[in-house]
N, C-alpha and C positions, 0 to 999 in steps of 0.2 A: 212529530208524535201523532197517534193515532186522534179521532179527533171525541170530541165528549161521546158521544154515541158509539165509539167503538171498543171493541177491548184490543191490547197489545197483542200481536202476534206472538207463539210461542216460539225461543229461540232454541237452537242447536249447535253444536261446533264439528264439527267433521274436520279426520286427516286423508287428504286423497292418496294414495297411491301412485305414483306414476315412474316409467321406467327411468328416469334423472331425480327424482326426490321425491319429498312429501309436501303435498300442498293444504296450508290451513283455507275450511271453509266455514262458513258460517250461514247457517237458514231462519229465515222468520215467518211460521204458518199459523193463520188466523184458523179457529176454529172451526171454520166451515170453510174453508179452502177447496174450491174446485176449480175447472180448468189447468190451461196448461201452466206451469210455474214461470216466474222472471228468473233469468239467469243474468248476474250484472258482471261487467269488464270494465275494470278500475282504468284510468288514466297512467303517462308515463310514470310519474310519481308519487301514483293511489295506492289502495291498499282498503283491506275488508272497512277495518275504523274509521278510514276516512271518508267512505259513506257517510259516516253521521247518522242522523236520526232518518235518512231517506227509505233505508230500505225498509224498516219498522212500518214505515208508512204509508210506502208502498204497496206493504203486502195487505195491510188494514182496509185499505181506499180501494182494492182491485180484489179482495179477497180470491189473492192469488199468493202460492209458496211464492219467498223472493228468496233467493241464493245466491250470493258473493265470495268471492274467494279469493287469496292472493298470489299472482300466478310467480312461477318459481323463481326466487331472486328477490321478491317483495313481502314487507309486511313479517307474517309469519312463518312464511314458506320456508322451507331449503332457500341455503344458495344457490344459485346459477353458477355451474359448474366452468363458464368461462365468457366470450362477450356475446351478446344480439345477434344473430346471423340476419344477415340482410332483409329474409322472409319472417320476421318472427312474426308479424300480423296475421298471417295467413297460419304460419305453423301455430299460433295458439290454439284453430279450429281443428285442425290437424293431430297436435299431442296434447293438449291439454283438457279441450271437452270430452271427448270418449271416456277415458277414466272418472272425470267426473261425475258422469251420465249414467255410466254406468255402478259408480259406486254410493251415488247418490238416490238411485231407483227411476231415473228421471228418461221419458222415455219422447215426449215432445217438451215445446218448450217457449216461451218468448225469450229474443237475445236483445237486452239492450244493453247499449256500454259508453262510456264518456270518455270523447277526444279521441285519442290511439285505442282506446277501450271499443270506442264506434267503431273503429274498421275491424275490430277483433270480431264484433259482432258481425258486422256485415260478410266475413269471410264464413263467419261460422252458418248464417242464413245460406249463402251459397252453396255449401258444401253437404248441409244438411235437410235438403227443399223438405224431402218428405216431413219433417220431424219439427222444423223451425213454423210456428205458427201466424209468428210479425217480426218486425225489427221494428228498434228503439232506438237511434243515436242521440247524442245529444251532446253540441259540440264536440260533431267529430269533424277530422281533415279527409277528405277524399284523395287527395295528392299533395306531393310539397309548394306549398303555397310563399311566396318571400314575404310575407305578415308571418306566417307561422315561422320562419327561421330567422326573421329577425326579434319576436318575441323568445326564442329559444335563446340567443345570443344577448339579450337582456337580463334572463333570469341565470345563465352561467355568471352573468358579472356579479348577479346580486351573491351567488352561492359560493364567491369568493372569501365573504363576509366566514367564519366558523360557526358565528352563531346562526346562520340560516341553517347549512349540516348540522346541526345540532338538534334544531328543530324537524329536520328533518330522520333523524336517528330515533326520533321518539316511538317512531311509525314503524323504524326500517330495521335498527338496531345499527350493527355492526355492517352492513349489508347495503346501509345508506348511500356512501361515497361511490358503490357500483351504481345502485340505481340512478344515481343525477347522470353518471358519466354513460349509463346506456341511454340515458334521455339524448343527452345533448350530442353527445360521441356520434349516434349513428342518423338521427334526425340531418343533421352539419355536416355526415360526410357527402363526399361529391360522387358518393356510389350508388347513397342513397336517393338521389339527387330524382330520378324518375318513375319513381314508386308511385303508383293512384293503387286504386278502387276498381278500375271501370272494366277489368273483367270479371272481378266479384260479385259488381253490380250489375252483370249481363246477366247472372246465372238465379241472382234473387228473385224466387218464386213469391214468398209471402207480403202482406201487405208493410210498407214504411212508415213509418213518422218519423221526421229529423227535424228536431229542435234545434236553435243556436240562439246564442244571446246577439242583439243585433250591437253590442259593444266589445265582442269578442277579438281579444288583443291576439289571438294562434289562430284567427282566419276568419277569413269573409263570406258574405251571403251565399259566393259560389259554392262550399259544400254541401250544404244542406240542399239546395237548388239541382247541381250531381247525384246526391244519394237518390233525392225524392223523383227524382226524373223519370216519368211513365211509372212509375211504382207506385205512388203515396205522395203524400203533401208533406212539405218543407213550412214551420211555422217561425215566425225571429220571434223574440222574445225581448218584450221593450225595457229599454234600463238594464241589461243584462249582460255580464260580462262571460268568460270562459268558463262558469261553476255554476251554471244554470238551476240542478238541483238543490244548492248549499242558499245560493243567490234567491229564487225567487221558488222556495223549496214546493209553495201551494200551488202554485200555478203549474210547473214542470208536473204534479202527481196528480193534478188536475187534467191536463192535457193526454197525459197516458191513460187514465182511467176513461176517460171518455174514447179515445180511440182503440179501446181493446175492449171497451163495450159493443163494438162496430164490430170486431172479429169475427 
C-alpha cells in the first residue's frame, strides 16, 4: 500500500479488444502522474489480482500510471481459444500490446513482468525500441534452465492435489485446469526444450533492471546475469524466493523507483 505520505493511486478497469477476445485490464494513476507508465506481465499462473497490493504501489512510489492485465486464457480474460503455440512469449509483444496500447492511450512506456511475464516484457522492449523506455524483469527465465523444469515438475505433483485447482480457480475460474496445463504442458515439452531470450536481448535498446530472489526455486543467478548483460544491472535479492514483489514487496518497489529515477 501506498506509504503515510502518499495518497492511493486512482483505479480503472478496462476491456481490451483484441482480434481472439477481450482482455480484462486494470490501471492505478496517482494524481500527478507523469512520465512514461508501467506496463506489468503476470507470470505463468498470474493474473491482474494477483498482483496484490504491488501495483497500487507501485504506481504511488514512481508516480508513474501502472497497468496490468490478464492476457487471454487468464484471470478475467476470454478463453484461449485453444493450446500456447510454441512462441507465445514473443507473440504476446506481437498480438497483445498493440491493442492494448492503443486502446489504452498509451504511447511509450516501461515493460516490466514477472518470471514468463519477464521475457514477455523483454520481447516486447525489443520489438518496440522506439517506444519502450526501461525493462523490469523480475524473476524471469531467459532460457530452459533444469531448476526451472524440475520446479515445474514439482508443482504439477502438488496440483494433483484438487484442492490446489481449486485455489487456483479462485483467480482463473473455469479457465484454471487450461492455465496449469499451458504452464506445465509447454514449459516440459521437448519442443520447447531450446527456447532463450538471447535474440530479444540483442535487439533491447532501453536501459535493464533484473531482479531475482537469490532463493529462487524456477532459476538461477544465470538469468538475471543474461538479461542484464551489457544492458543494465542484475540485483539478487537476499532471502527471496520466486515472488520477489509479494516476498520482499519494499524493497523490489524500492529498487524500481530508484532505477527509473536514473532514466
Amino acid at each position: 500500500m501506498p506509504t503515510q505520505n502518499q495518497a492511493p493511486a486512482t483505479e480503472a478497469e478496462w476491456w481490451i479488444r483484441t482480434a481472439e477476445g477481450a482482455l480484462f485490464a486494470k490501471s492505478w494513476t496517482p494524481d500527478a502522474a507523469g512520465a512514461a507508465p508501467i506496463i506489468l506481465f503476470h507470470d505463468s499462473l498470474g493474473s491482474v489480482d494477483l498482483w496484490r497490493s504491488f501495483p497500487q504501489r507501485l504506481a504511488a512510489e514512481t508516480n508513474r500510471r501502472v497497468i496490468a492485465y490478464d492476457r487471454l486464457g487468464f484471470g478475467r480474460s476470454d478463453a484461449h481459444p485453444g493450446r500456447l503455440a510454441l512462441d507465445f512469449v514473443a507473440a504476446e509483444a506481437r498480438d497483445g500490446i498493440p491493442p492494448l496500447c492503443d486502446q489504452l492511450g498509451v504511447s511509450e512506456f516501461i515493460a516490466c513482468g514477472h518470471s514468463v511475464g519477464g521475457g514477455m516484457a523483454v520481447e516486447t522492449a525489443a520489438r518496440f525500441p522506439e517506444r519502450c523506455r526501461a525493462l523490469v524483469t523480475i524473476a524471469a527465465q531467459a532460457f530452459v534452465e533444469e531448476r526451472t523444469l524440475a520446479g515445474i515438475r514439482d508443482a504439477k505433483g502438488d496440483f494433483q492435489d484438487p484442492a490446489n485447482v481449486a485455489r487456483l480457480a479462485r483467480y482463473h475460474g473455469d479457465k484454471a485446469r487450461w492455465v496449469l496445463d499451458a504452464w506445465t504442458e509447454t514449459w516440459l515439452s521437448p519442443a520447447f526444450a531450446d527456447w532463450t531470450l538471447d535474440r530479444a536481448l540483442a535487439a533491447v535498446r532501453c536501459p535493464v533492471l533484473a531482479l531475482h530472489g537469490d532463493r529462487d526455486e524456477y532459476g538461477s543467478s544465470a538469468h538475471p546475469e543474461r538479461i542484464a548483460a551489457g544492458r543494465g544491472a542484475a540485483r539478487l535479492l537476499p532471502d527471496t524466493g520466486h515472488v520477489p514483489h509479494r516476498e520482499q514487496e519494499t524493497l523490489v518497489v524500492d529498487a524500481i523507483r530508484n532505477f527509473l529515477n536514473g532514466v
